[in-house]
N, C-alpha and C positions, 0 to 999 in steps of 0.2 A: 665151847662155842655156845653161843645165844639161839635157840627155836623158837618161834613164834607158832603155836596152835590157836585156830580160829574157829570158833562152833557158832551159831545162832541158838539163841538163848528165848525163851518165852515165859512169860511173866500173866499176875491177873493184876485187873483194873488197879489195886492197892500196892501192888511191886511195882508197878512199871509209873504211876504218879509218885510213890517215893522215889524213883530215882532220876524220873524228870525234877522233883525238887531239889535234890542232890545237884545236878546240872547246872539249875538255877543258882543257887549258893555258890557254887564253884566259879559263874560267871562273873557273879556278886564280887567274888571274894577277887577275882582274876583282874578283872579293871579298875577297883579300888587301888589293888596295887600297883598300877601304873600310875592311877591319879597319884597318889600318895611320894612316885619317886619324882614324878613331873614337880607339885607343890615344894620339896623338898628342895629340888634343886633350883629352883624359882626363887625360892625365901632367901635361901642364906646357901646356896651353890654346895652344896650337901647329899654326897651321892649315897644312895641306902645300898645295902647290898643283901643277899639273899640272908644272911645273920642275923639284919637288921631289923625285917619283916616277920620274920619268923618268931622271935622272939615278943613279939605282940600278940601273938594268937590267943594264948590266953584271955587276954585282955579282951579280945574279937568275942570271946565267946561268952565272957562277963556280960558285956553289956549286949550282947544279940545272942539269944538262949538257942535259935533255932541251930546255930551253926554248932551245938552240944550233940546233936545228933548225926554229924557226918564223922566220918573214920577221919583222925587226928594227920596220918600219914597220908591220906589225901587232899588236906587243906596244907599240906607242906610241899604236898606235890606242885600243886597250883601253883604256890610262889618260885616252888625249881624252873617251874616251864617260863614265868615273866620272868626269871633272873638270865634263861638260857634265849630267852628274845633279846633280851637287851645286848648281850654280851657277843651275840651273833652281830645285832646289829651295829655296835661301835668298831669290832673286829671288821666287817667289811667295810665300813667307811676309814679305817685305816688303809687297808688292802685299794682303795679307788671302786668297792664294785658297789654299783647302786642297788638301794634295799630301802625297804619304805619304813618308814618307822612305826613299832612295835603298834599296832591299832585294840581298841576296845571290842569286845565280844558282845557284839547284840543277841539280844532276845533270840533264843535258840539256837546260836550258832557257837557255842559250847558243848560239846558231845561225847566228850568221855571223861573219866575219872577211874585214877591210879589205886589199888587196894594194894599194901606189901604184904607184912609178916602175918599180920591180926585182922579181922573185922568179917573173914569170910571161911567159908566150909565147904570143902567138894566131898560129897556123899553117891556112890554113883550117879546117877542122872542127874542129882539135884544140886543145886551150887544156893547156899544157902548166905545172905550178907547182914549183917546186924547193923536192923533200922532199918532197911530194904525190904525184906522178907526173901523169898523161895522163886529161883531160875530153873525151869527146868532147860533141860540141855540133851541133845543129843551127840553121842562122842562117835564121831564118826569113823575117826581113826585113835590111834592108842596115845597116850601121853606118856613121853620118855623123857626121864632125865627128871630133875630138882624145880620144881615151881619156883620162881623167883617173884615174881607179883603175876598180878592180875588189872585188865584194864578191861570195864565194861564203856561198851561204846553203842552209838546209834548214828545211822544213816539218815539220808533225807525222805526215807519214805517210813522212817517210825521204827525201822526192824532193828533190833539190840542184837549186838554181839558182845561174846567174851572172848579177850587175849589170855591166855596162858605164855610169859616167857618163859621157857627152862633153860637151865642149863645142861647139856649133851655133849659127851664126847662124841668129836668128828669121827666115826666109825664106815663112815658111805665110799670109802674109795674104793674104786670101781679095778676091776683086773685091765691091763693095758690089750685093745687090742689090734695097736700099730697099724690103723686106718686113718686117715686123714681126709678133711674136705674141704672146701669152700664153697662159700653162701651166699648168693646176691636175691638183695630182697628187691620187691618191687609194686606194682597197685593190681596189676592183673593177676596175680599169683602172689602169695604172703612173701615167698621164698623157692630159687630153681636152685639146685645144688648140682656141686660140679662132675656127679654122677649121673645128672639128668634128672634125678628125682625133681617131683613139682609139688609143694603144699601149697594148698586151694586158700586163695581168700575170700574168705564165708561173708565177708560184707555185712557185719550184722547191722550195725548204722542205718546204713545205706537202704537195707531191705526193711528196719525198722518206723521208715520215715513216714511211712500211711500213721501206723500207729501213732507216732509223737506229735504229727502237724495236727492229729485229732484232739490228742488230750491237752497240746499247747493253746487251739480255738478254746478247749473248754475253761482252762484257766484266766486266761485274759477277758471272757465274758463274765468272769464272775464281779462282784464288788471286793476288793483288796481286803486281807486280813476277818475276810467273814467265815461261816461256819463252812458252807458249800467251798469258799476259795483255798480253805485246808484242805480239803476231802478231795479236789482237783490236783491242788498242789502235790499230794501224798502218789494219788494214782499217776501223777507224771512222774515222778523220784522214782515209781516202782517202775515204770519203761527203762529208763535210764541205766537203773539195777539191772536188768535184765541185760539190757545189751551188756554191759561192765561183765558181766560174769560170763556168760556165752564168747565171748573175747579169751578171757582171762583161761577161760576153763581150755578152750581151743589153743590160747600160744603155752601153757600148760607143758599139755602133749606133746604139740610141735618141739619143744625148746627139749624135754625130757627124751624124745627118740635120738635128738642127736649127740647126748650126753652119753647116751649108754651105749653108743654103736661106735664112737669116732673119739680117738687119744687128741687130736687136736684138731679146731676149727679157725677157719679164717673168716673175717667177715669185713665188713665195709666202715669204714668210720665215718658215719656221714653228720653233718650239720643239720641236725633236722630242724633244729630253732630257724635255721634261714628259708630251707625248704617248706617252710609251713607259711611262708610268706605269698609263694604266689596263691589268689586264691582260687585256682585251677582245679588246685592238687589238696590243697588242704586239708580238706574232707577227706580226701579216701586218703590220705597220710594220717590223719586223726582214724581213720576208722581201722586201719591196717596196722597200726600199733608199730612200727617200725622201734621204737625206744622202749617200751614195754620187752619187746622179745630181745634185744640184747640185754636188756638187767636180767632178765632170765636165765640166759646163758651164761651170763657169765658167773653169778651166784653159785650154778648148780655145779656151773663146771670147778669153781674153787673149792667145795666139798666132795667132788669127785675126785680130785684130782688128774682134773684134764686141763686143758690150756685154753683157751681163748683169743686169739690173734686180731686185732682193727688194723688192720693196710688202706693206704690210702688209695680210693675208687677211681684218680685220674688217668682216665681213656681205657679202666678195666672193661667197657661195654664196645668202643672201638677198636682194641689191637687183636690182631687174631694170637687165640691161644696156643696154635699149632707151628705158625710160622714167626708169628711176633709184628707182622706191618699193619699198619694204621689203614684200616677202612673207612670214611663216614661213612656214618649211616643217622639218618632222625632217629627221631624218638618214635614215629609211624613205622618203622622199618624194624619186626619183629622179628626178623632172620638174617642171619649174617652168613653172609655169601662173599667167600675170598678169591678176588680176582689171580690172586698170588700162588696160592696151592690148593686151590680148590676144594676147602672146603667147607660146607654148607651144615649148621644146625642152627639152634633157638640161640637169640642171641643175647639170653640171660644164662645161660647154661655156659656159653662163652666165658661172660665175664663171672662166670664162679670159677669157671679153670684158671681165670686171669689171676681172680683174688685167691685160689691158693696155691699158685705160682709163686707171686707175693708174698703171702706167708709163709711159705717152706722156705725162703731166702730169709727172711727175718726170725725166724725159729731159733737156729742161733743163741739172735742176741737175746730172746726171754728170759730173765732171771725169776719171774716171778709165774702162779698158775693164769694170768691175767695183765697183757700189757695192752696199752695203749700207744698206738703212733698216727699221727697226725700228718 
């Protein structure tokens, strides 16, 4: 299987404008090649295809000397990514699903580039690239398995990172131990599970908004594309950053406690593209990460070898889990009180016994570590 290792990487004034030129070139090279199939198939209805392009490079770098100093399998790369844009996009307008067509990479909005076999050197801290110069890197955690490439990348607030993919045997599964749960997530609480447990929603967004409305005035009073309107721009990127990872680091945890204590989870399969409509809820749906924490789970749990369950959430919040009859209750009405057999708890704590009711009935039919039902 494929691991992705992710380090932040630091460079001086001379590494880090060679590989902003790098970027540059790559951008260069990236919508050329779009122009180039567009012109083509204009002329004379003449599709190129990734063979096609490729085999030009030489020629690219005849007549333009700069592109002599980027790594060969990185300007091959380039044209892999425009051949794997196009190819998505024909396939889905076969398929009926709408997809915008393949667009040009402005000025700066080009951010990484692929190294493979050659062009680079990991020497403990130092990640060393020819024509680049010297990364330092801190390894936070250990690198296992076969390097297959490397992809150096930058964010919107300037900071470089390096991918390591390897290749690792899946060795992670976990000892079984025949616990089971269900999950109902929600905006007050990230997640109540159907032992009562409650994981807190830290609201980083939310609690972040002094900060962002300040450095948003400060951006919008600058003059566009000037020196100070970079140096705003950056220190907004870097909020942004900030909340993104406080998030990430937090559903993390959360998603990893329930991997290693429960053989299988049920959870909610919800539409949250639809739910992000009212704009009520938006926000604290964006902020609470609801689709974030099931790709979590479910990744972790295919390398565990645990299960993953989506049941479908209809009236998991109104039927009682005890006796099975339908209560209304609002969306105001934070406790569920059964007229029927009396009785009374959190009425997310409810609908997690509901959803792995649900899922213990569906359990069954999973053939696979990860299903989906609808």
């Amino acid at each position: 299987m494929i691991r992705t290792y992710k380090y932040r990487i630091y460079g001086n004034k001379t590494t880090v404008s060679n590989a902003f030129m790098w970027l540059d070139l790559c951008s260069r090279l990236y919508n050329t090649a779009i122009k180039q199939r567009e012109m083509a198939y204009s002329s004379n209805k003449k599709v190129l295809f990734l063979n096609d392009q490729s085999k030009e490079l030489p020629l690219l770098k005849q007549e333009f000397p700069e592109y002599r100093e980027v790594n060969s399998q990185t300007l091959q790369d380039v044209l892999w990514r425009v051949d794997t844009t196009f190819n998505r996009f024909f396939k889905d307008i076969k398929s009926s699903i709408i997809r915008h067509y393949p667009r040009y990479k402005k000025v700066g909005r080009y951010d990484s580039f692929t190294l493979k076999q050659y062009g680079w050197k990991l020497l403990e801290n130092n990640l060393y690239i020819t024509n680049i110069g010297r990364f330092k890197l801190k390894l936070s955690r250990e690198l296992k398995g076969t390097i297959r490439d490397i992809v150096i990348s930058r964010n919107r607030a300037n900071q470089w990172f390096v991918n390591f993919r390897c290749s690792i045997e899946s060795n992670k599964q976990l000892e079984q131990t025949g616990k089971e749960i269900g999950i109902d997530v929600g905006l007050n609480m990230l997640c109540v599970d159907s032992m009562g447990k409650k994981m807190k929603n830290q609201k980083y967004l939310i609690n972040s908004c002094k900060v962002l409305k300040l450095r948003h005035r400060r951006l919008n009073r600058r003059k566009y594309a000037s020196y100070n309107w970079g140096k705003a721009r950056v220190l907004l990127a870097k909020a942004y950053n900030k909340v993104n990872s406080q998030r990430n680091d937090y559903l993390h945890k959360v998603s990893r406690y329930y991997i290693n204590e429960y053989d299988s989870i049920s959870i909610e399969h919800l539409m949250i593209n639809n739910l992000i409509k009212n704009n009520r809820l938006s926000k604290g749906i964006f902020d609470v990460s609801w689709g974030k924490f099931f790709e979590l789970l479910s990744y972790k749990a295919e390398e565990a070898g645990r299960k993953v369950i989506r049941v479908n959430p209809m009236n998991t919040s109104i039927n009682c889990c005890e006796c099975g009859k339908r209560v209304e209750k609002t969306l105001a009405v934070r406790v569920h009180s059964c007229p029927y057999c009396g009785l009374v708890m959190d009425r997310d704590e409810n609908a997690a016994r509901n959803i792995l009711r649900v899922g213990q009935t569906l359990q069954p039919l999973t053939c696979a570590v990860t299903q989906s039902v609808g």
